[in-house]
C-alpha positions as a Markdown table, in Angstrom:
| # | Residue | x | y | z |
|---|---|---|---|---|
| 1 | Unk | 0.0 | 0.0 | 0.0 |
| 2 | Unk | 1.4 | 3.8 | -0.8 |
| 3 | Unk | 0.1 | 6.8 | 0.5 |
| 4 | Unk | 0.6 | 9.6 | -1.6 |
| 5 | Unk | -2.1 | 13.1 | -1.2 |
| 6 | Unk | -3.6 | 14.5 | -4.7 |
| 7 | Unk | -1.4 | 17.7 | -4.3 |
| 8 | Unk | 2.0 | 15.7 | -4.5 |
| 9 | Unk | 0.8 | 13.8 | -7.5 |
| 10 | Unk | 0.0 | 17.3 | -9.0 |
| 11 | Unk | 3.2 | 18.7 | -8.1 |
| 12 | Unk | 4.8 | 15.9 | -9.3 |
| 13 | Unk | 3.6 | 15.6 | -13.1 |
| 14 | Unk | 3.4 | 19.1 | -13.3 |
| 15 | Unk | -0.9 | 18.3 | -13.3 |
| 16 | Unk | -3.8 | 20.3 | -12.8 |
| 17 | Unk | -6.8 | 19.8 | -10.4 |
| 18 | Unk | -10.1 | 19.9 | -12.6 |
| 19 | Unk | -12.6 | 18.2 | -10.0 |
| 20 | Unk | -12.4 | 17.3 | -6.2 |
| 21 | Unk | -9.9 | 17.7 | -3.6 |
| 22 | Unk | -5.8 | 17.9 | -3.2 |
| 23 | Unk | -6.3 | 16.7 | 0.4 |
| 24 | Unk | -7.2 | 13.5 | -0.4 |
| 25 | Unk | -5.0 | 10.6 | -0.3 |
| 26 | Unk | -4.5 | 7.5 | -2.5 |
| 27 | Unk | -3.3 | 4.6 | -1.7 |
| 28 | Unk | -3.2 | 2.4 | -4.7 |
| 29 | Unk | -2.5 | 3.0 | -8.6 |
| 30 | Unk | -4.0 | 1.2 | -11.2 |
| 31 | Unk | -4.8 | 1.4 | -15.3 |
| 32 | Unk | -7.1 | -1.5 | -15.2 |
| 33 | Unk | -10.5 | -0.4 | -14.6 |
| 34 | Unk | -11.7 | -4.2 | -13.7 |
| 35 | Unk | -8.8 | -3.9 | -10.5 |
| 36 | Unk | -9.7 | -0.3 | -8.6 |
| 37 | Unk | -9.8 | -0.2 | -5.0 |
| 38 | Unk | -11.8 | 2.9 | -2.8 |
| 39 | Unk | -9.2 | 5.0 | -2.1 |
| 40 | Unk | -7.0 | 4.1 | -6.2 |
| 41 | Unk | -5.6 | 6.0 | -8.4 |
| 42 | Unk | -6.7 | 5.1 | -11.9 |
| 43 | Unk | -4.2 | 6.4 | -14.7 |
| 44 | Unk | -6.2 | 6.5 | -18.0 |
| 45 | Unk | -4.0 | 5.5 | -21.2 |
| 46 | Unk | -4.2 | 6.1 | -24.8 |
| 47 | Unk | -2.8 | 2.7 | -26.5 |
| 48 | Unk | -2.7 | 1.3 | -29.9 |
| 49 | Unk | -6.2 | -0.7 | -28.9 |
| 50 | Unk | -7.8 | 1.0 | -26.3 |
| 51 | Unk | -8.1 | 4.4 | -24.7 |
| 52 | Unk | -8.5 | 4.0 | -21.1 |
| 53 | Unk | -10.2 | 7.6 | -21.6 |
| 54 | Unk | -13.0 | 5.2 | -22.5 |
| 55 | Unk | -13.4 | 3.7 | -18.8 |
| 56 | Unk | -12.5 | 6.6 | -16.7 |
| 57 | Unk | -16.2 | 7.5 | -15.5 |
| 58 | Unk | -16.9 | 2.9 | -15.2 |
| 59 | Unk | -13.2 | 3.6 | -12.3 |
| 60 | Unk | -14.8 | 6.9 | -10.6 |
| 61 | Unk | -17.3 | 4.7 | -9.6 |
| 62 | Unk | -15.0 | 2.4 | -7.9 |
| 63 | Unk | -12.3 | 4.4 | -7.0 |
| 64 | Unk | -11.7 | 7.9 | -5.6 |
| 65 | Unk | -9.5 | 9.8 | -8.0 |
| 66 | Unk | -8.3 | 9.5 | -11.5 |
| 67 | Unk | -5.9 | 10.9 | -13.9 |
| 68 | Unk | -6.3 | 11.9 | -17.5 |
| 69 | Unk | -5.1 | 13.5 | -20.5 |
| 70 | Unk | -8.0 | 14.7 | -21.8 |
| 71 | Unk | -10.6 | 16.8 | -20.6 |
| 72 | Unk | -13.1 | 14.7 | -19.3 |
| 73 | Unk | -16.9 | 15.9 | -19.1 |
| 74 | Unk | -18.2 | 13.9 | -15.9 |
| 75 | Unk | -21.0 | 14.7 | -13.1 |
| 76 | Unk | -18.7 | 13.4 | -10.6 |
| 77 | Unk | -17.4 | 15.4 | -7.8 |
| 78 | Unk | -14.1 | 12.9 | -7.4 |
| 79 | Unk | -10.7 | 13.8 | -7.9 |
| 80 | Unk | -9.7 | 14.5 | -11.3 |
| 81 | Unk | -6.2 | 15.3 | -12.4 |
| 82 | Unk | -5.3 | 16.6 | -16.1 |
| 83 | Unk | -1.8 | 16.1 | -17.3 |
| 84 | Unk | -0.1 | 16.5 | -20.7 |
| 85 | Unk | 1.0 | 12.9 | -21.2 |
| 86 | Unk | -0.5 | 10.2 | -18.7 |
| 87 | Unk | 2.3 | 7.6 | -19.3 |
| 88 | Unk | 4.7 | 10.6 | -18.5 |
| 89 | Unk | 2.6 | 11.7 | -15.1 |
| 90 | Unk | 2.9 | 8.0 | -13.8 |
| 91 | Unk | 6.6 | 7.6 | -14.1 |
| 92 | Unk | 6.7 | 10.9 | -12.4 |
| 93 | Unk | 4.0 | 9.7 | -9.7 |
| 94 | Unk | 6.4 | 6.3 | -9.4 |
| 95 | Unk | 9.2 | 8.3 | -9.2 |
| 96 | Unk | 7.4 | 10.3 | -5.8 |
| 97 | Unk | 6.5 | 7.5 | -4.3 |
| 98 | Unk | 10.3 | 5.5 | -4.7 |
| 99 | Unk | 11.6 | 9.4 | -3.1 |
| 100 | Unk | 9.6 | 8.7 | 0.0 |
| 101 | Unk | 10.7 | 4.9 | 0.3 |
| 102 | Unk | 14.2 | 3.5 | 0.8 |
| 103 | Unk | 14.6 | 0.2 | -0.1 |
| 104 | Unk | 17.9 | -1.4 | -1.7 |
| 105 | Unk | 16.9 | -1.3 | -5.7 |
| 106 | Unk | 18.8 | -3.8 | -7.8 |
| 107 | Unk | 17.9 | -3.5 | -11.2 |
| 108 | Unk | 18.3 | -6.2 | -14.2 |
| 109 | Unk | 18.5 | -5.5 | -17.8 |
| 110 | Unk | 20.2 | -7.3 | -20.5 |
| 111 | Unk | 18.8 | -9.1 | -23.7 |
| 112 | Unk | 18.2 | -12.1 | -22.3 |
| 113 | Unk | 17.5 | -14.1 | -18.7 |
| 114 | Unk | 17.1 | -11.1 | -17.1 |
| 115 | Unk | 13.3 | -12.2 | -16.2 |
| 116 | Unk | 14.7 | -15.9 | -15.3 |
| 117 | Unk | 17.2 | -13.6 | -12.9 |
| 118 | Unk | 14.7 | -11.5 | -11.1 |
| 119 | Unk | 12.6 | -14.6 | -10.7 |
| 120 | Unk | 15.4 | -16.3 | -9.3 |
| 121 | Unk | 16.7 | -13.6 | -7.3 |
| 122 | Unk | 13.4 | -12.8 | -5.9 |
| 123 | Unk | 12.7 | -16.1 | -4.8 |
| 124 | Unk | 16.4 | -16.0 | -3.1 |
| 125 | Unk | 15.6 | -12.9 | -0.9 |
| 126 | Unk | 11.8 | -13.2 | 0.4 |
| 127 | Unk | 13.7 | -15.8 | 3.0 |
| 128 | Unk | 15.3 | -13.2 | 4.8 |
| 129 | Unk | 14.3 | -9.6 | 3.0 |
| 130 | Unk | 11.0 | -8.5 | 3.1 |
| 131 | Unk | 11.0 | -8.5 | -1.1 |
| 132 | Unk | 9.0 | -7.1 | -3.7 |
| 133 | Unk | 10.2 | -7.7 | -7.5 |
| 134 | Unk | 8.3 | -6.8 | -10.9 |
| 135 | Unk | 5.5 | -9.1 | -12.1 |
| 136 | Unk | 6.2 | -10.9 | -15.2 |
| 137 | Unk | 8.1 | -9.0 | -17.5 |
| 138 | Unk | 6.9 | -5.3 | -15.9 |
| 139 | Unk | 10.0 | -3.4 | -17.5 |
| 140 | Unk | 9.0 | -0.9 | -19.5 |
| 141 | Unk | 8.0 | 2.5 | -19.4 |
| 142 | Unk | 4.9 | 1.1 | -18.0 |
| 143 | Unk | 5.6 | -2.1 | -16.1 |
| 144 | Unk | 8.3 | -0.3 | -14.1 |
| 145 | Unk | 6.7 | 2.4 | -12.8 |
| 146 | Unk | 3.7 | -0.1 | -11.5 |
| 147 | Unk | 6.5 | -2.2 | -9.8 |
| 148 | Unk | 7.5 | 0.7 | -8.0 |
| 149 | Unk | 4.1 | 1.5 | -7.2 |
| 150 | Unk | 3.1 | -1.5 | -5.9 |
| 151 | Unk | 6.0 | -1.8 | -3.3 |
| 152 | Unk | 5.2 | -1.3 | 0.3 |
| 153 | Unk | 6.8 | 1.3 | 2.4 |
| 154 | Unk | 8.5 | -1.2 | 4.3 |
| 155 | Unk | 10.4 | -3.2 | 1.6 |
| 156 | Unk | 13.7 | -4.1 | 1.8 |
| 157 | Unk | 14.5 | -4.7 | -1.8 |
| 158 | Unk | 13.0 | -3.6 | -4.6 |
| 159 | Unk | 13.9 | -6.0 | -8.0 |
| 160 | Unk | 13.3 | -4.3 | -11.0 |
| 161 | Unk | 13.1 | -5.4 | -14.9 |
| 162 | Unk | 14.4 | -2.6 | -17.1 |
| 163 | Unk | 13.7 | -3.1 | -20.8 |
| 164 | Unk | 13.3 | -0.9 | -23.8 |
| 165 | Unk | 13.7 | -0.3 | -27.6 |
| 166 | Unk | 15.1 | 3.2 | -27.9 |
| 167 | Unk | 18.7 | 5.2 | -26.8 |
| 168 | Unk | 17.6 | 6.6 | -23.6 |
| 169 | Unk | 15.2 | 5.0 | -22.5 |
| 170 | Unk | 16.9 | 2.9 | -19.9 |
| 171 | Unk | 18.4 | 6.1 | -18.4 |
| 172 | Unk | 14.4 | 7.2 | -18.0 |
| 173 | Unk | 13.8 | 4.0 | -16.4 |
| 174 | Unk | 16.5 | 4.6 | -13.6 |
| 175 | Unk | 15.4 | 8.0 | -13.2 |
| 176 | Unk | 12.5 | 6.7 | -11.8 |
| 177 | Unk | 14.2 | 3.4 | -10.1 |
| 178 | Unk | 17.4 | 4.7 | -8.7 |
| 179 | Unk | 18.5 | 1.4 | -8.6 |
| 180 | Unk | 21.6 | 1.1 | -6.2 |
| 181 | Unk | 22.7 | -2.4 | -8.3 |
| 182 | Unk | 22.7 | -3.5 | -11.4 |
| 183 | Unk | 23.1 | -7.0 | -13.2 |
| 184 | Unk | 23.6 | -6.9 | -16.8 |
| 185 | Unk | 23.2 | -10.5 | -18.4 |
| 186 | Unk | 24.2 | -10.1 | -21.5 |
| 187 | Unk | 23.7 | -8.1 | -25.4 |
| 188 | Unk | 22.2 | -10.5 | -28.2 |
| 189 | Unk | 20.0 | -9.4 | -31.0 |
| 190 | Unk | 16.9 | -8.0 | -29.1 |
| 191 | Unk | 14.7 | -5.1 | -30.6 |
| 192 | Unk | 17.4 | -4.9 | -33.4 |
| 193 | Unk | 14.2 | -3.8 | -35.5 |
| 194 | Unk | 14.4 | -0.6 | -33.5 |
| 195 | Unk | 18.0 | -0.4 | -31.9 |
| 196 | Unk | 19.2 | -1.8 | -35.4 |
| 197 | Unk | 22.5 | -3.1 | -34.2 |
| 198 | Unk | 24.1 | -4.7 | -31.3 |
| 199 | Unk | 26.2 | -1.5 | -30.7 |
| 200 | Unk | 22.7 | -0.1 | -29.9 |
| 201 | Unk | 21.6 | -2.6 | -28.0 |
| 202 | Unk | 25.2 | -1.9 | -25.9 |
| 203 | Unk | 24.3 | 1.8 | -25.6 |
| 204 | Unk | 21.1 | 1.1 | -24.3 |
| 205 | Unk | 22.0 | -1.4 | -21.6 |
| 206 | Unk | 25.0 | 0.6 | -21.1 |
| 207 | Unk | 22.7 | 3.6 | -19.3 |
| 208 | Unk | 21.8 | 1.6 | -16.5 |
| 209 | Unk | 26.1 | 0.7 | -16.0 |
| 210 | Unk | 26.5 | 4.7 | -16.6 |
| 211 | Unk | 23.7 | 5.4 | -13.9 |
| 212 | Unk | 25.1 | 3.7 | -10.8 |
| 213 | Unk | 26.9 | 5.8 | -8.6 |
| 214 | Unk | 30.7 | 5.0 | -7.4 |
| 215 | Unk | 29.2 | 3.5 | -4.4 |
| 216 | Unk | 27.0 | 1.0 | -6.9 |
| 217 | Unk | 27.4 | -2.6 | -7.9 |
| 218 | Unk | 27.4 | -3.7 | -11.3 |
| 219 | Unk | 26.9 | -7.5 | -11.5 |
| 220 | Unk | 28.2 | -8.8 | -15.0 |
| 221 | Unk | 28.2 | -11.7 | -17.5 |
| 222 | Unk | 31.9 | -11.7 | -18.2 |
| 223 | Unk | 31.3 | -14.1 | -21.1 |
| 224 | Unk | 29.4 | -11.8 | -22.4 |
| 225 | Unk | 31.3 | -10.3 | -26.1 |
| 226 | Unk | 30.9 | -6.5 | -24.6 |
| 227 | Unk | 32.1 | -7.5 | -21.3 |
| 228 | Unk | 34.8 | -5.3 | -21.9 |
| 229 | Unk | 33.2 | -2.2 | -22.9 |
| 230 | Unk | 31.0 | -2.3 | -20.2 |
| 231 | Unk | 34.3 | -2.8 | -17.7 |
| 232 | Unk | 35.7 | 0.7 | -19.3 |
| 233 | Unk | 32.5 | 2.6 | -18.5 |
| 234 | Unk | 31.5 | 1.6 | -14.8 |
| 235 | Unk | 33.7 | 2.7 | -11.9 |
| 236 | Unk | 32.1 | 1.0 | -8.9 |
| 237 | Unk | 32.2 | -1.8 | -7.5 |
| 238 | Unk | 32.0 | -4.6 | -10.0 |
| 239 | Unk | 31.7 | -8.0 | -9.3 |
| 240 | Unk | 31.8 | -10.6 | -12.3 |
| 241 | Unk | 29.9 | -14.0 | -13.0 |
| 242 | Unk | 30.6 | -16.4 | -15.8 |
| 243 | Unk | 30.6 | -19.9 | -17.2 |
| 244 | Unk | 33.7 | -20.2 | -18.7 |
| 245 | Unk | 36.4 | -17.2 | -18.1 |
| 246 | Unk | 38.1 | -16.5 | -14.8 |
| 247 | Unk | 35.4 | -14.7 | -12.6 |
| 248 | Unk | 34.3 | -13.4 | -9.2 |
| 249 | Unk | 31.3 | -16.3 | -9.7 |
| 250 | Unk | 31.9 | -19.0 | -12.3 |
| 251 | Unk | 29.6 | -21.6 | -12.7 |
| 252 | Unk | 30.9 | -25.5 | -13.8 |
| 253 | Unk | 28.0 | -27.4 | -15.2 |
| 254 | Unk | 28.2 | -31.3 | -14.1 |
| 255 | Unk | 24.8 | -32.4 | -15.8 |
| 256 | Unk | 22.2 | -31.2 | -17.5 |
| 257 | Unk | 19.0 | -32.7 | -19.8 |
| 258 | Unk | 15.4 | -32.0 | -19.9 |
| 259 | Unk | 14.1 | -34.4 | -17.8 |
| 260 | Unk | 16.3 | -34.0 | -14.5 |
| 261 | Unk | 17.0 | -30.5 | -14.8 |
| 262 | Unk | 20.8 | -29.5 | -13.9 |
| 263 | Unk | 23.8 | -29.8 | -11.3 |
| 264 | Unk | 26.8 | -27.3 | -11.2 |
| 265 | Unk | 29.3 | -26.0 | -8.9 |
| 266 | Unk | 29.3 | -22.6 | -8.0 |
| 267 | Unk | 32.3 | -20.9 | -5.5 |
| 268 | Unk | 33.0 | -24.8 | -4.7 |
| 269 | Unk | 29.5 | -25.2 | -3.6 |
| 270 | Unk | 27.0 | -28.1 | -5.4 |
| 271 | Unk | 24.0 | -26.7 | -6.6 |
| 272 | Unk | 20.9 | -28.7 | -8.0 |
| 273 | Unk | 18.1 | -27.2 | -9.9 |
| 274 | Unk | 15.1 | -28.1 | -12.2 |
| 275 | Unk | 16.2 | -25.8 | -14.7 |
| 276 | Unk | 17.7 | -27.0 | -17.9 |
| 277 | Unk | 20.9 | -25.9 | -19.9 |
| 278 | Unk | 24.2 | -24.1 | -18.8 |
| 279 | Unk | 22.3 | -20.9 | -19.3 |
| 280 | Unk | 20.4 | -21.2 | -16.3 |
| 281 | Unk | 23.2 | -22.3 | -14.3 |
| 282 | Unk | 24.5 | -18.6 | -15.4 |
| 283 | Unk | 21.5 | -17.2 | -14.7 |
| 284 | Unk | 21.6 | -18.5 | -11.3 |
| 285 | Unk | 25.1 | -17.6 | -11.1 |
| 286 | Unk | 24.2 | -14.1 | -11.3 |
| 287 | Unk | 21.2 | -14.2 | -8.9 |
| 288 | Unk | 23.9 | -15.9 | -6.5 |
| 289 | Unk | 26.2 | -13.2 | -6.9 |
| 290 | Unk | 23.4 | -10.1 | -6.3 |
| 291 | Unk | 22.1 | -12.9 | -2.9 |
| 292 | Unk | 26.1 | -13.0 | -1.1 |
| 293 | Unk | 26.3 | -9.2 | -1.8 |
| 294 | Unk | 23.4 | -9.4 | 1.0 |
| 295 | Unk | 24.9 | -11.3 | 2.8 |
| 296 | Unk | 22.9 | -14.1 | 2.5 |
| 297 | Unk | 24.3 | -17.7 | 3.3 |
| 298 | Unk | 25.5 | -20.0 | 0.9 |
| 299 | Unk | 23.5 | -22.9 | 2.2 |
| 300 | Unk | 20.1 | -20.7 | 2.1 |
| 301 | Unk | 20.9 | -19.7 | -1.8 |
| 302 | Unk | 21.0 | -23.8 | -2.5 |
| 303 | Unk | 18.4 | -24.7 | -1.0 |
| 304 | Unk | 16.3 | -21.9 | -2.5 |
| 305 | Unk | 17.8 | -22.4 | -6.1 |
| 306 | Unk | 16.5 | -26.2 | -5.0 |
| 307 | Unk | 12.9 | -24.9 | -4.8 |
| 308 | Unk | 12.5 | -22.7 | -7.8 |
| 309 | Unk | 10.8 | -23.1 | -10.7 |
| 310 | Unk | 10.6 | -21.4 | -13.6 |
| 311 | Unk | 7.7 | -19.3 | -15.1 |
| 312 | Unk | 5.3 | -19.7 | -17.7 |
| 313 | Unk | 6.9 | -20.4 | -20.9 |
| 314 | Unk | 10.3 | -20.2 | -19.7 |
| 315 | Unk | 12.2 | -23.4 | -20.5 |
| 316 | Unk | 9.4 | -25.5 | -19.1 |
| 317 | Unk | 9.7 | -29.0 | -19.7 |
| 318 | Unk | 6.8 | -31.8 | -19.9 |
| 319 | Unk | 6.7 | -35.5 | -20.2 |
| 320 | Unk | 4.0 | -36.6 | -22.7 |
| 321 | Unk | 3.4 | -40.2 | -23.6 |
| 322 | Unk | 7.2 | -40.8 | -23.5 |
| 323 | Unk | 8.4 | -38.1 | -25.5 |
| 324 | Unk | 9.6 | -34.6 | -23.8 |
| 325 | Unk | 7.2 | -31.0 | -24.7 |
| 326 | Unk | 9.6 | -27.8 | -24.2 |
| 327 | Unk | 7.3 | -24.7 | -24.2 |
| 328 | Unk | 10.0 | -21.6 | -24.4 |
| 329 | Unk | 8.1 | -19.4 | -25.8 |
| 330 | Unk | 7.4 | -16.3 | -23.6 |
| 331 | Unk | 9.0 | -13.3 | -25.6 |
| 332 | Unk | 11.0 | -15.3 | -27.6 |
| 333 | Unk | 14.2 | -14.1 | -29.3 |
| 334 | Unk | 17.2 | -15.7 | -32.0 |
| 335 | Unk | 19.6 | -15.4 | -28.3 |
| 336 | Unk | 16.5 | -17.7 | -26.2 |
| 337 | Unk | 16.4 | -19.5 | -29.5 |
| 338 | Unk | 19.7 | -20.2 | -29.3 |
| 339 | Unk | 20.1 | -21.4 | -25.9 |
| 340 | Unk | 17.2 | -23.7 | -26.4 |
| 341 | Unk | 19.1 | -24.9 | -29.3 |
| 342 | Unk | 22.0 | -25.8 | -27.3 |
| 343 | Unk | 20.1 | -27.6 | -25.0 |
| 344 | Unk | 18.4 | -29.9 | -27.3 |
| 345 | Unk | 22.0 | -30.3 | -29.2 |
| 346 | Unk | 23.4 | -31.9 | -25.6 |
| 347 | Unk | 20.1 | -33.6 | -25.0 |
| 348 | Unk | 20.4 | -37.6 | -25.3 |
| 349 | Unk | 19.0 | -39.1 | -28.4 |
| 350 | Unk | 18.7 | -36.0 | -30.0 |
């Protein structure tokens, strides 16, 4: 639950107050009109499909306040707020409410794994932190500023996603996160149809390196081809995972098919996991390294890593009438592709 008064949301975003009052407090922020509680924001959007403009007078009569772009001609005396861009006003709204909170933000980009790494790492911390990480795949210029927005004053972590398809645009997203870590898992050919090249995919992931402060962690896949460059910009505390050069946190795969899932050593420690493929022992790898950063023990990472299991669509593995189903198909790119590949390739009888 947040707590945030009309009037700071209006400072904020730089709004205006067309109906109701600035005293009044919200304590929720939503864009689904189906998911409004009393005392909810509701942040009307204009997409490609649907104009949340549409369902704005349907929210006021759940919820107390709502804001808009557009002038909005209802009877009700709720709050209204009217702001130039609505997307815009609730990355500045997220961006209040992470101001008046202070949990430790580690924030995970990269082309690929970076949702198997949240996941993980999530699932890691809520043993000892009180933890909130993104939903899904909440990583853009929408999803992140709801992840922020749904954390609870008292959180001791917040995980965030950070993915997008233009120059910049990570930059934006730690403007609103102030992430205090980052782990960057690697640069493969992800939104080349808008970043066009991997260079541009490097630049963009390259924000969030260029964002931390000396006092910051950077967490990186040192097999990773730009390992380097990334190396020459960041000048805090960097700490390096891999699965095959010298690192801070390299990973040795023992075994690994479909059926039985993986074993690896890790810092000289076994580790056992239902997850498939020496890219999720890396994965895992860099979840471990972001876990012993916070001090948390060895033997609670294993036997966490023990218990996890992956999302929908992510590498999940079914027996059917003898033969094995592998459904990897949530936001699938030629680098997932790829590492799917080299699964199957290693995979008995294939």
């Amino acid at each position: 639950m947040i707590s945030l008064s009309i009037k700071e949301i209006i400072t904020a975003t730089g709004g205006e107050l067309i109906s109701g009052r600035d005293s009044v407090k919200i304590t929720g922020v939503s864009i689904d009109s189906r998911r409004l509680g009393k005392s909810n924001l509701f942040v009307a959007l204009k997409g490609s499909r649907h104009d949340g403009h549409h369902f704005v007078v349907k929210a006021l009569s759940q919820c107390s306040s709502a804001m808009v772009e557009k002038n909005i001609r209802t009877k009700s005396a709720k709050n209204i707020i009217l702001v130039k861009n609505s997307l815009d006003a609730l990355g500045k709204t997220a961006a209040l409410w992470r101001s008046k909170i202070n949990p430790r933000v580690i924030a995970v980009s990269g082309s690929n794994g970076k949702t198997s790494v949240k996941d993980m790492l999530a699932h890691i911390l809520k043993q000892r932190f009180r933890t909130n990480a993104a939903e899904k795949s909440f990583n853009n210029f929408l999803g992140l500023p709801l992840t922020v927005l749904n954390t609870p004053r008292m959180t001791d972590i917040m995980i965030a996603e950070m993915e997008t398809n233009v120059i910049g645009g990570i930059r934006r997203l730690c403007e609103i996160a102030r992430p205090d870590c980052g782990i960057i898992t690697n640069i493969s050919d992800s939104h080349l149809s808008d970043l066009k090249t991997r260079e541009n995919v490097f630049r963009e992931k390259a924000e969030l390196a260029e964002y931390l402060s000396p006092d910051g962690t950077l967490i990186l896949n040192n097999d990773d081809p730009f390992a380097a460059k990334f190396k020459k910009i960041f000048r805090g505390n960097l700490i390096t995972y891999s699965l095959k050069k010298n690192s801070d946190y390299r990973a040795r795969v023992i075994k690994t098919d479909l059926g039985g899932g993986s074993e690896f050593i890790l810092c000289g420690k076994r580790f056992k996991t239902s997850l498939p493929g020496e890219f999720n022992a890396l994965n895992i790898a860099a979840a471990a390294a972001a876990a012993r950063l916070l001090a948390v023990p060895w033997k609670t990472i294993i036997k966490r890593v023990e218990t996890f299991n992956a999302a929908q669509g992510r590498m999940n593995v079914k027996k059917i009438k003898g033969r094995i189903l592998v459904n990897d198909t949530f936001n699938a790119n030629p680098g997932s592709a790829g590492a799917l590949a080299e699964v199957l390739k290693n995979e008995k009888g294939s």
